[in-house]
C-alpha positions as CSV (number, residue, x, y, z in Angstrom):
1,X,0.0,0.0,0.0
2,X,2.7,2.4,1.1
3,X,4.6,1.4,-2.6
4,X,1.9,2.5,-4.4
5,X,1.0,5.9,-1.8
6,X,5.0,6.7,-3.4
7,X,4.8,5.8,-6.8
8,X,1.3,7.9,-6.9
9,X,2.7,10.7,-5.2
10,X,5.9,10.7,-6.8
11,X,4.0,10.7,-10.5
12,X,1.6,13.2,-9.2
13,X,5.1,15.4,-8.3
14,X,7.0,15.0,-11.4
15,X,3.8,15.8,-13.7
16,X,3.0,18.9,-11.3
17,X,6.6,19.7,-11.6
18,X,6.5,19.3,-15.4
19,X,3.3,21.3,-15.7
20,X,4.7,24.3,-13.9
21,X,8.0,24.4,-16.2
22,X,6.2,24.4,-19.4
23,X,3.7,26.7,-18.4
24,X,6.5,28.8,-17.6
25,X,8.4,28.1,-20.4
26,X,5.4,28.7,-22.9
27,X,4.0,31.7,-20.8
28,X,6.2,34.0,-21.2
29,X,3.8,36.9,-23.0
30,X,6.5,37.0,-25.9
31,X,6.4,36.2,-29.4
32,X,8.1,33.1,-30.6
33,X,8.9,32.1,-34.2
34,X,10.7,28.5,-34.5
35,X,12.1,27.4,-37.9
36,X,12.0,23.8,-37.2
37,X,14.6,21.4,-38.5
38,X,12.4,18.9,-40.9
39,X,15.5,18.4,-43.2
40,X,15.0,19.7,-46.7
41,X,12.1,21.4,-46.3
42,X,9.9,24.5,-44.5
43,X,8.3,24.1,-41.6
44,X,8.0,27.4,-39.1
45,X,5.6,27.3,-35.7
46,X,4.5,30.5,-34.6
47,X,3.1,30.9,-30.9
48,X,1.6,34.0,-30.1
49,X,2.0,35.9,-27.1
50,X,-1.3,34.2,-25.9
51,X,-0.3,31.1,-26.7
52,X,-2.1,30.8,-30.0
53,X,-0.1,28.5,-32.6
54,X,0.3,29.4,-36.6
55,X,2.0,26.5,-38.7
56,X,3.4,27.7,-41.9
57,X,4.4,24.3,-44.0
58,X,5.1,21.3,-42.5
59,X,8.0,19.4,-43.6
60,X,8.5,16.2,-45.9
61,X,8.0,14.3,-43.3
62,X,6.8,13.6,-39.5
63,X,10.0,15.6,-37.9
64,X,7.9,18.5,-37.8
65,X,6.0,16.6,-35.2
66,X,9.4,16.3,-33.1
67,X,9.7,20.4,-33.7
68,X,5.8,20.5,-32.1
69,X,6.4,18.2,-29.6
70,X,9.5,20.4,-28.4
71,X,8.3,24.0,-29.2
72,X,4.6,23.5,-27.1
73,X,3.2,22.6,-23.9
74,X,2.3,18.8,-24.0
75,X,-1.2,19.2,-23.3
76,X,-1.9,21.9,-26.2
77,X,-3.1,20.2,-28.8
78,X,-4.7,22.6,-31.3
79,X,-2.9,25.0,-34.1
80,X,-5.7,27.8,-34.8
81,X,-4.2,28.4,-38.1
82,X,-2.5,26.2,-40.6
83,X,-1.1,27.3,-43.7
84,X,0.8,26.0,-46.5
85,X,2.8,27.9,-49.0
86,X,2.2,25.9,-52.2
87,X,1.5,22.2,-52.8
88,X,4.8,20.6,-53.2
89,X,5.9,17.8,-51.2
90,X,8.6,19.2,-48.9
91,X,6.3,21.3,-47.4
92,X,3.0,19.9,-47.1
93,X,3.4,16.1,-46.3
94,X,4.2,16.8,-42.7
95,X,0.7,18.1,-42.5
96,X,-0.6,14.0,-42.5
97,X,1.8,13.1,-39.5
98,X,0.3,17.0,-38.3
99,X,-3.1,16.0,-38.8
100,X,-2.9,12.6,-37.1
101,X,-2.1,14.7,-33.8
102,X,-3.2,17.7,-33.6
103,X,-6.7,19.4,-34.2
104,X,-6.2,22.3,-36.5
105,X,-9.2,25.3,-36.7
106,X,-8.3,26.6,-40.0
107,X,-6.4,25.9,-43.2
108,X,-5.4,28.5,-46.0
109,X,-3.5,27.7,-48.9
110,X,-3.2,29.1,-52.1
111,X,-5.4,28.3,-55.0
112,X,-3.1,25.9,-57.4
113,X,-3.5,22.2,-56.9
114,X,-1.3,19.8,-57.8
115,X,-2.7,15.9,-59.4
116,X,-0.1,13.9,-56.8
117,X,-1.7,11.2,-55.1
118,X,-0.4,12.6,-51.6
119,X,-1.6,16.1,-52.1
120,X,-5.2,14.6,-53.2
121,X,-5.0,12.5,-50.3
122,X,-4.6,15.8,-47.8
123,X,-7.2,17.5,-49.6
124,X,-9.3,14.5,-49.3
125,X,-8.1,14.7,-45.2
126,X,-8.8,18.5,-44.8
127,X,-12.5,17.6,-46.1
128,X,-12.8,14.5,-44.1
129,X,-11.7,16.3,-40.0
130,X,-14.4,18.8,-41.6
131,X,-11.4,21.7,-41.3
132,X,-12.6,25.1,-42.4
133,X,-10.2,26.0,-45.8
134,X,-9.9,29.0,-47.6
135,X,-7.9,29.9,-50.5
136,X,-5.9,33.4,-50.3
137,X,-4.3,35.7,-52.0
138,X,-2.0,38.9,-51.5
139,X,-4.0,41.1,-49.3
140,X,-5.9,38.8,-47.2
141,X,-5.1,38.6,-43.4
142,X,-5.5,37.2,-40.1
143,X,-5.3,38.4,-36.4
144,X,-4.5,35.9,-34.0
145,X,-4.5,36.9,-30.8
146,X,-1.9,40.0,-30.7
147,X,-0.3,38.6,-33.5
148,X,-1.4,40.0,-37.8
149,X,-0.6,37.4,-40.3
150,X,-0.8,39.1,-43.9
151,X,-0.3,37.2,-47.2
152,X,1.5,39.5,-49.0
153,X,1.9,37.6,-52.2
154,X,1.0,36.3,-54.7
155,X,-1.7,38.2,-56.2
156,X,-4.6,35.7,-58.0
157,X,-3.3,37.4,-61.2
158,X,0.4,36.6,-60.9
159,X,-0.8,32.7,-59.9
160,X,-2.9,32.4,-63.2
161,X,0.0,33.7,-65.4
162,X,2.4,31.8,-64.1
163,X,-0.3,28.3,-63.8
164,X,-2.9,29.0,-66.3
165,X,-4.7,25.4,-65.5
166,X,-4.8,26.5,-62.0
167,X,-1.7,23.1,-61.4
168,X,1.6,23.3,-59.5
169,X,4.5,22.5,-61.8
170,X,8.1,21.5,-60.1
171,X,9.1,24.7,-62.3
172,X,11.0,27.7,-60.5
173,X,7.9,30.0,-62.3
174,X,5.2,28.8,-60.1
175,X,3.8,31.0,-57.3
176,X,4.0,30.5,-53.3
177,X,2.8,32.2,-50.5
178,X,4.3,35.0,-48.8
179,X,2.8,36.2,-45.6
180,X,3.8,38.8,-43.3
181,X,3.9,38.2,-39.2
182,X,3.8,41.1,-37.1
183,X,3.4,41.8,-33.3
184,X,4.1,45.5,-32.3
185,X,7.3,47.0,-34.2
186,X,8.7,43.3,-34.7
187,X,7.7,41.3,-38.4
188,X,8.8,38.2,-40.3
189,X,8.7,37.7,-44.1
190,X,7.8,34.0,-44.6
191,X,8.5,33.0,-48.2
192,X,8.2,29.3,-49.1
193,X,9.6,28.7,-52.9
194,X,8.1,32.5,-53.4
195,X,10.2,33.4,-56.7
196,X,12.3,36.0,-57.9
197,X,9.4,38.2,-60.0
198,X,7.1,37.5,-56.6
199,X,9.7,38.9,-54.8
200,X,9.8,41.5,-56.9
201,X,5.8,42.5,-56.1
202,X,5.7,42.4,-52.3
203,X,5.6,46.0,-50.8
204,X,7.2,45.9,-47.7
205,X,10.8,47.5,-46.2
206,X,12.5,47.7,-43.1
207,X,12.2,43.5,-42.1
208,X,13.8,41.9,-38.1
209,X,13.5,38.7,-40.3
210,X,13.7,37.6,-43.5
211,X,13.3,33.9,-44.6
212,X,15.2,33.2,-47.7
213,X,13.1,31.7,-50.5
214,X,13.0,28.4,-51.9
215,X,16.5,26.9,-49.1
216,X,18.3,29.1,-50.5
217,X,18.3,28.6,-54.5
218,X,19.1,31.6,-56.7
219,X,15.6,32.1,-57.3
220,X,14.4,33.7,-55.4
221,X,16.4,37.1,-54.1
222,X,19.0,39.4,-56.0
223,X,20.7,42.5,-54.9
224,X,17.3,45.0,-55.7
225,X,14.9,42.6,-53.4
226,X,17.2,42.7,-50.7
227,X,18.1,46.5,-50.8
228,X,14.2,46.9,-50.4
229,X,13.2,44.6,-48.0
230,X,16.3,45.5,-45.8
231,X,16.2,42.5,-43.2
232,X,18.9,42.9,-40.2
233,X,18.7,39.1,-40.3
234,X,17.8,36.2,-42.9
235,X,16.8,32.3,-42.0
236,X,17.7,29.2,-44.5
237,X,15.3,26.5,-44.0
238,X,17.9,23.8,-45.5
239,X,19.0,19.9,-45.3
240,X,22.2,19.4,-45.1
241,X,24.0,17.9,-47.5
242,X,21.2,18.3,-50.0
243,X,21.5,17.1,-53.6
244,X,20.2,20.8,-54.6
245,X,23.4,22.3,-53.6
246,X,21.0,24.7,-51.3
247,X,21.9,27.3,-49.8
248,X,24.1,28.9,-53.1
249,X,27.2,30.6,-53.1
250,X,25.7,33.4,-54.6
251,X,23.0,34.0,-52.2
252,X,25.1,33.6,-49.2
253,X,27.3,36.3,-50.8
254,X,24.9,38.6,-51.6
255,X,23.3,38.2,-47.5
256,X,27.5,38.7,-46.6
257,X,27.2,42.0,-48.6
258,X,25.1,43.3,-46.9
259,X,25.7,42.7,-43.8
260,X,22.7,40.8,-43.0
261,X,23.8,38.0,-40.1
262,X,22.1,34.2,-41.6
263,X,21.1,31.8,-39.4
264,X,20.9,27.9,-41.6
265,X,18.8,24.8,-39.8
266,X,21.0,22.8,-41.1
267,X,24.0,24.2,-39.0
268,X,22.0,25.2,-36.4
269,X,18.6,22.7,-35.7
270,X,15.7,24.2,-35.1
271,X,16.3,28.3,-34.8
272,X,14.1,29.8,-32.5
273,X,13.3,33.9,-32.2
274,X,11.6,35.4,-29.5
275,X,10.5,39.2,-29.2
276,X,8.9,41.2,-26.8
277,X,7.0,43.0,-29.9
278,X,10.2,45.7,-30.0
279,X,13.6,44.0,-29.3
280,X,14.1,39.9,-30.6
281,X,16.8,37.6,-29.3
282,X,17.6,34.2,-31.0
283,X,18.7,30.8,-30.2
């Protein structure tokens, strides 16, 4: 009897104990921005200073479940917004392992599908949980909890020229979201694969952070996007040791010319920034 009085009490301690740090850990009325590690591939978790969570991608694969698992209390198991940049495979099949454990209150994407038998299979899953889903473009926007979330590109009309049949290609040209998170004076350009001419379009200036399109290819940034977007520092969602050669020389110079400090996942692991809507550390 007095064996199981200690092993109750002493399970009873450790998940008190346990409840108190994370709740601490979590509580901390800041903003937190985690570029999680999923390999070659985007996955970013944003927890508002509320503790709401925004998922932007998910991964190839179920280590964006690990990056959860690390990044939010154990008993929180909903993500009010979920939002994937385009439909290609490195970013949207962590959303099944997502899915399987998590409840998720909204899904935006943007309107170009792609005929895959995975990504038919997600849409197939969005409908079946009965998740609300909306399709957005440049100018739509979000307020969750303190936190704006604004899809700055791309506009319907630069998706239709660049996909006529409304269908993804694995082409550079296609289109990707690009939202804007703000809290206070403190903002984050989230790109996916966004390309260079999308780049080009997006009206914004003075960035904390800027995530680097497409891991880093040469697509996506040259010396004009980054003079106007001005970022005092730049993320690389990357694997290491890709076959793409990602991040490129190029870009890495043209970051180093400017000054602009670059944090990588793949050097790093998951890359975590937290701001007090005015100042932002990172670890």
């Amino acid at each position: 009897m007095k064996k199981i009085f200690f092993i109750t009490f002493f399970a009873l301690f450790v998940f008190t104990t346990l409840f108190f740090y994370q709740y601490q850990k979590f509580h901390d009325d800041k903003l937190h921005i985690v570029f999680c590690d999923v390999g070659q591939g985007d996955g970013i978790l944003i927890t508002t200073p509320s503790g709401k969570q925004i998922l932007f991608d998910a991964g190839p694969d179920q280590a964006i479940v690990d990056c959860l698992s690390n990044h939010m209390p154990f008993w929180d198991r909903t993500i009010e917004v979920a939002l994937l940049s385009h439909p290609h495979t490195d970013h949207f099949m962590g959303y099944y392992y997502v899915f399987e454990r998590y409840k998720i209150d909204q899904f935006a994407t943007e309107n170009l599908q792609n005929n895959t038998d995975s990504f038919v299979g997600l849409m197939e899953k969005i409908q079946k949980k009965q998740v609300p889903m909306r399709y957005v473009v440049a100018g739509d926007r979000w307020k969750v909890g303190e936190v704006t979330v604004a899809t700055v590109a791309p506009t319907d009309a630069f998706i239709t020229s660049k996909n006529p049949d409304r269908f993804i290609t694995n082409s550079a040209e296609s289109a990707s979201l690009a939202v804007l998170v703000s809290y206070k004076d403190f903002s984050v350009l989230l790109t996916g694969d966004a390309p260079l001419e999308e780049m080009k379009e997006i009206v914004v200036s003075g960035l904390d952070v800027l995530q680097i399109p497409h891991h880093g290819s040469t697509t996506g940034l040259d010396e004009h996007v980054i003079k106007k977007l001005l970022p005092q520092l730049a993320v690389i969602s990357v694997g290491a040791d890709n076959r793409y050669g990602h991040p490129k020389k190029e870009i890495l110079e043209l970051l180093q010319q400017f000054g602009i400090q670059t944090l990588r996942t793949d050097l790093k692991g998951d890359i975590e920034f937290i701001s007090n809507g005015h100042e932002v550390i990172f670890r």
